[in-house]
C-alpha positions in Angstrom: -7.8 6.1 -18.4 -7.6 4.1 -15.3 -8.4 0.9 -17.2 -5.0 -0.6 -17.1 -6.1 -3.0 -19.5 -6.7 -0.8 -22.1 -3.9 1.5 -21.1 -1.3 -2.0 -21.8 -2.8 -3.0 -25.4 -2.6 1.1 -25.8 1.1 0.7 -25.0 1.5 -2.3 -27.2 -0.2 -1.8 -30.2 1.7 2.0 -30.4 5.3 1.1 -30.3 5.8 1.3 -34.0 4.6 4.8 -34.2 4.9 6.8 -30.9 8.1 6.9 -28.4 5.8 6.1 -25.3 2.7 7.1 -23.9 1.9 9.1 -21.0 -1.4 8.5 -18.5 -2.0 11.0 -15.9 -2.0 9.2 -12.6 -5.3 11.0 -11.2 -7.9 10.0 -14.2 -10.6 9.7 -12.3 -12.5 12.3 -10.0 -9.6 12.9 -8.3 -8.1 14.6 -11.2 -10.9 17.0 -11.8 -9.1 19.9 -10.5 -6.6 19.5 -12.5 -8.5 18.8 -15.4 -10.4 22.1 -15.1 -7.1 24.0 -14.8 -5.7 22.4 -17.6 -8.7 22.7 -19.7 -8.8 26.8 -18.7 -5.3 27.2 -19.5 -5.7 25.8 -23.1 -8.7 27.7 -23.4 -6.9 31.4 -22.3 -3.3 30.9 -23.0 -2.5 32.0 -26.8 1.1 32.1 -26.4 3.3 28.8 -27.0 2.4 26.0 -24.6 4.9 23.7 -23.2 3.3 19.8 -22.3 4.5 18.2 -19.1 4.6 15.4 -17.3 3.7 15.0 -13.7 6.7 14.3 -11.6 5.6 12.8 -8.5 1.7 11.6 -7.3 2.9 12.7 -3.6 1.0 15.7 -3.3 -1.1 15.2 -0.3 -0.1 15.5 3.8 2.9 14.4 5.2 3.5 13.9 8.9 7.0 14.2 10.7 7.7 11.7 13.6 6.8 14.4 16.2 3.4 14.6 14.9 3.0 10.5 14.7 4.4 10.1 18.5 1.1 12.7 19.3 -1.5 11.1 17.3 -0.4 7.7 19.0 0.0 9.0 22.3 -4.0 10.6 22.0 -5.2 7.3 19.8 -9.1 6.1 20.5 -10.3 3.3 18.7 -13.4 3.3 16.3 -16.7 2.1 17.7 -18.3 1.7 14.4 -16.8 -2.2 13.2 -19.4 -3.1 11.3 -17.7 -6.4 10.3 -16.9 -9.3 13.1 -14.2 -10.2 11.0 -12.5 -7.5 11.9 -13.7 -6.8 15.6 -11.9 -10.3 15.6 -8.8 -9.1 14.3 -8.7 -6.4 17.0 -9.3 -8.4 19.2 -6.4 -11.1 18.5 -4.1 -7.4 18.0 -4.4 -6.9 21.8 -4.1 -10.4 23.1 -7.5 -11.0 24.1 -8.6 -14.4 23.8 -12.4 -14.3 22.9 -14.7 -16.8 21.7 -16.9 -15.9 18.8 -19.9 -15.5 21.0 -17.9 -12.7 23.1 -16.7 -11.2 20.5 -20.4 -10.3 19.6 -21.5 -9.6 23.1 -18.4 -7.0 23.1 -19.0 -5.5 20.3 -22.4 -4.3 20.9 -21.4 -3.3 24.0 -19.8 -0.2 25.1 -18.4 -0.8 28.5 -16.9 -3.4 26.9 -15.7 -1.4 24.2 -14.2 1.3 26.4 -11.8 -1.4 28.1 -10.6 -3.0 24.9 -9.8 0.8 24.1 -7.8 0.7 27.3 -5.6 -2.5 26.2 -5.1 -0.5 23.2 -3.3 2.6 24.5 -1.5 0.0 26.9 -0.4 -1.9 24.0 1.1 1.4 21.8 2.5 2.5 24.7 3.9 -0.9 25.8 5.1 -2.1 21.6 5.5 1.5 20.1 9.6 2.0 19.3 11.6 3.9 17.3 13.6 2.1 14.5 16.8 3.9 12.9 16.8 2.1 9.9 13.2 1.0 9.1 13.7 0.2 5.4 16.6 -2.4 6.9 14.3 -3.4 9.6 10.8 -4.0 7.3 12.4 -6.1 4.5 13.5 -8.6 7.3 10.0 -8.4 8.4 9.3 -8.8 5.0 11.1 -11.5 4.1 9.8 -13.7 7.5 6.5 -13.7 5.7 5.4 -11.3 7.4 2.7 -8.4 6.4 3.8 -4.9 6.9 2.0 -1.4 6.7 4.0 1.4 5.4 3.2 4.7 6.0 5.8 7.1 5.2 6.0 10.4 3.9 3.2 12.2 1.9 0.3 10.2 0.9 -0.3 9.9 -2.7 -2.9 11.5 -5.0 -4.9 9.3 -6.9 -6.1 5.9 -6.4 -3.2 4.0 -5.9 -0.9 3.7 -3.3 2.6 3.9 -4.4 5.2 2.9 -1.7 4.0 5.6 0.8 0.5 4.4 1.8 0.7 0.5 1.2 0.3 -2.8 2.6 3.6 -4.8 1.5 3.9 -8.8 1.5 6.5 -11.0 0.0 5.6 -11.7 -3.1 7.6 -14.9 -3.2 4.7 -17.4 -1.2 1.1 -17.3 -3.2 -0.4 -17.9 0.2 0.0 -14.2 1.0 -1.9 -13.3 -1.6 -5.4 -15.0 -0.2 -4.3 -13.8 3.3 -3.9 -10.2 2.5 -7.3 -10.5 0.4 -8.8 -12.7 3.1 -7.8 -11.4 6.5 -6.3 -7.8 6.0 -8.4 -6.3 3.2 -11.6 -8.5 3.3 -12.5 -9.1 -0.1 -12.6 -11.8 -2.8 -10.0 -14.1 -3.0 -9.1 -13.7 -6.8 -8.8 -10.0 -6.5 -5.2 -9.3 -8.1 -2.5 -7.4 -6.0 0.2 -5.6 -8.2 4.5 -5.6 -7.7 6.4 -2.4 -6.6 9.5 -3.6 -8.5 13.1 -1.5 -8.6 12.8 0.0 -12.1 16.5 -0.8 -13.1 15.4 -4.2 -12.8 11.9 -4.8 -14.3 13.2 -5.6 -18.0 13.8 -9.1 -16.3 10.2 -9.7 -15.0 8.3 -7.7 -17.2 7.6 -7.4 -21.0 8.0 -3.8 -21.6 10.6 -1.0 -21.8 8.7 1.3 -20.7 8.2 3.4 -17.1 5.4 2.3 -15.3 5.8 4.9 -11.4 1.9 5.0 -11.3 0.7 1.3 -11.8 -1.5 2.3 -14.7 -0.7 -0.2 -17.3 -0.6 -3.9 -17.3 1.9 -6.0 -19.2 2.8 -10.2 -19.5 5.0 -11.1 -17.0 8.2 -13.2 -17.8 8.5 -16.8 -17.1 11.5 -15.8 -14.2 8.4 -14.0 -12.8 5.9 -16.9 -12.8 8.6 -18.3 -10.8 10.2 -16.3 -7.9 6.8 -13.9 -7.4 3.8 -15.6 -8.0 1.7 -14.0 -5.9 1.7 -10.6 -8.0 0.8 -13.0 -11.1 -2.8 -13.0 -12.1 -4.7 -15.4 -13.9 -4.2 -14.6 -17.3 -0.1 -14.2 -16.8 0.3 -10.6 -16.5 0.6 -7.8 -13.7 0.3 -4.0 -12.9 3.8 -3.3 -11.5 4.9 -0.1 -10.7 8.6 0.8 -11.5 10.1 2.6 -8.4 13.5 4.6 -9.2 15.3 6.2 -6.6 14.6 9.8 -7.5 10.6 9.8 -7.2 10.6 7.8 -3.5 14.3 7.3 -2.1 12.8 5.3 0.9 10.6 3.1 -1.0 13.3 2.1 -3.4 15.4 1.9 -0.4 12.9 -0.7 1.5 12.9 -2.5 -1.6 16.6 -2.7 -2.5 16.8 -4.3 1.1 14.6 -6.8 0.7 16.4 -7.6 -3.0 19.7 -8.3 -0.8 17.9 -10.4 1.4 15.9 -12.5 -1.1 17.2 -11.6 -4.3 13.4 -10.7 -5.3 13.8 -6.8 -6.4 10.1 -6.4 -6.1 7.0 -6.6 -3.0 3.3 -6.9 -3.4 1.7 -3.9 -2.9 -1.9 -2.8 -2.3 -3.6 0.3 -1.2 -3.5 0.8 3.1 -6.9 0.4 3.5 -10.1 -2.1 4.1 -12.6 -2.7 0.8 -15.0 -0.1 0.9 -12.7 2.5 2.9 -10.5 5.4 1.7 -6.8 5.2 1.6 -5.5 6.3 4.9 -4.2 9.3 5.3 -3.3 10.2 8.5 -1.3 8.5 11.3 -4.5 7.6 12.9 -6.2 6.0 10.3 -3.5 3.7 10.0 -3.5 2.8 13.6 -6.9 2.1 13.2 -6.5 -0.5 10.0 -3.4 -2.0 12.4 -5.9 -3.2 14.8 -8.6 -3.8 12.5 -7.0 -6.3 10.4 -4.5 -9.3 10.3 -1.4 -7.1 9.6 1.6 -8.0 11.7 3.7 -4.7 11.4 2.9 -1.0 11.0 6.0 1.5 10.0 4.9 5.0 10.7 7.7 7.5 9.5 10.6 5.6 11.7 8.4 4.2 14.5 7.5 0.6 14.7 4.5 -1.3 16.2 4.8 -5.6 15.6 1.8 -7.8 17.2 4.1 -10.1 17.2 5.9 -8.4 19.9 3.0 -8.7 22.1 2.2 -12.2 22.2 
């Protein structure tokens, strides 16, 4: 059920004789516990059952701004960078001008290691600040071109991130698509990144009527698409938006809204916070790590702020 694929020409080839079709967001392993409930409760429950839809994926931890200001004030790096690519990236997050050569020497080193963990609490504690409107304050960021982390709220369940765990880019300039690929998720360049798109909008950009909150289906873009967000476009003209209303993730929709004013784009690329290979993060911590780890130029945590850009 996770083949969106499928789940589109599902979609399409059904309109004539169902009203829409629903797809559990958690189809995978993921979804086994509720899979065994479900499959107990039509097993042992006679009586008249009512069907239901899921109405939000956030189900996991959530972390208030008290509780991100402690896991950044007690923040150690990882020693375990198996990639150089990314030992680079941390480097270039704290300033440090090393050659390719030191870079290796450094990494396999861990005197070494433990000072480049001292420019990195001197760098939160120098760059960390608190934002009062972040959703204002990451569009802009946004729109620059730049690539922000947004961590907010609880994380979702299931395999996608859905405007609370994600790694955002302007969807306007293709380029950000190989960089995000490239330099922040370190994968192959023709791996496909999906829209988070304001769902009173998405009639104009995507062939479908129908509400897409958990990015589970894929559907042909419109030509207006092709032009103002090519970067969510793949190859063979269509895309795996998610529709974001304003009742299942006010500060998402929010962020997004922003950046529509700015731009007049009512969408943002959006992958999963996390490096190939690696879990979503969950906790403040894990996304402090992938900030340093990779080429990403802001991370929103709750309504603090850390920008490389701000050190250099």
């Amino acid at each position: 059920a996770l083949n969106c694929k499928v789940n589109g020409h599902i979609w399409k080839e059904s309109q004539d004789i169902l009203d829409d079709v629903y797809i559990f967001p958690m189809s995978g392993d993921d979804g086994i516990g509720y899979g065994a409930n479900l499959a107990h409760a039509v097993e042992n429950i006679t009586t008249d059952r009512n069907s239901y839809r899921l109405e939000s994926a956030f189900l996991g931890p959530a972390y208030s701004d008290k509780q991100i200001s402690s896991f950044c004030s007690s923040f150690t790096l990882r020693d375990d960078f198996g990639d150089l690519k990314q030992f680079e990236s941390l480097t270039k997050s704290l300033s440090l001008e090393l050659q390719a050569t030191e870079l290796e020497a450094v990494s396999n080193n861990p005197s070494s290691y433990q000072d480049i963990q001292k420019y990195a609490l001197s760098f939160l504690e120098n760059n960390l600040k608190f934002e009062n409107n972040v959703t204002n304050y990451a569009a802009q960021q946004l729109a620059d071109g730049k690539v922000v982390a947004w961590f907010q709220g609880a994380m979702e369940a299931g395999p996608r991130a859905l405007g609370n765990r994600s790694i955002l880019a302007d969807p306007r300039d293709v380029r950000n698509r190989d960089r995000v690929n490239e330099k922040v998720k370190f994968r192959e360049l023709w791996r496909p990144f999906c829209p988070s798109v304001l769902a009173d909008k998405s009639d104009e950009y995507f062939m479908t009527t129908t509400q897409c909150p958990y990015m589970i289906n894929t559907f042909r873009v419109s030509k207006k698409t092709e032009l103002v967000a090519p970067a969510i476009v793949h190859v063979d003209g269509t895309a795996r938006p998610q529709f974001v209303t304003q009742s299942a993730n006010r500060k998402f929709y929010q962020l997004i809204q922003e950046f529509f004013l700015i731009t007049g784009v009512p969408m943002l690329l959006n992958t999963s916070m996390n490096i190939k290979g690696e879990p979503i993060c969950c906790t403040p911590d894990d996304a402090l790590q992938l900030f340093f780890a990779t080429d990403i130029d802001v991370l929103v945590l709750g309504n603090s702020i850390l920008e490389k850009q701000a050190a250099r």
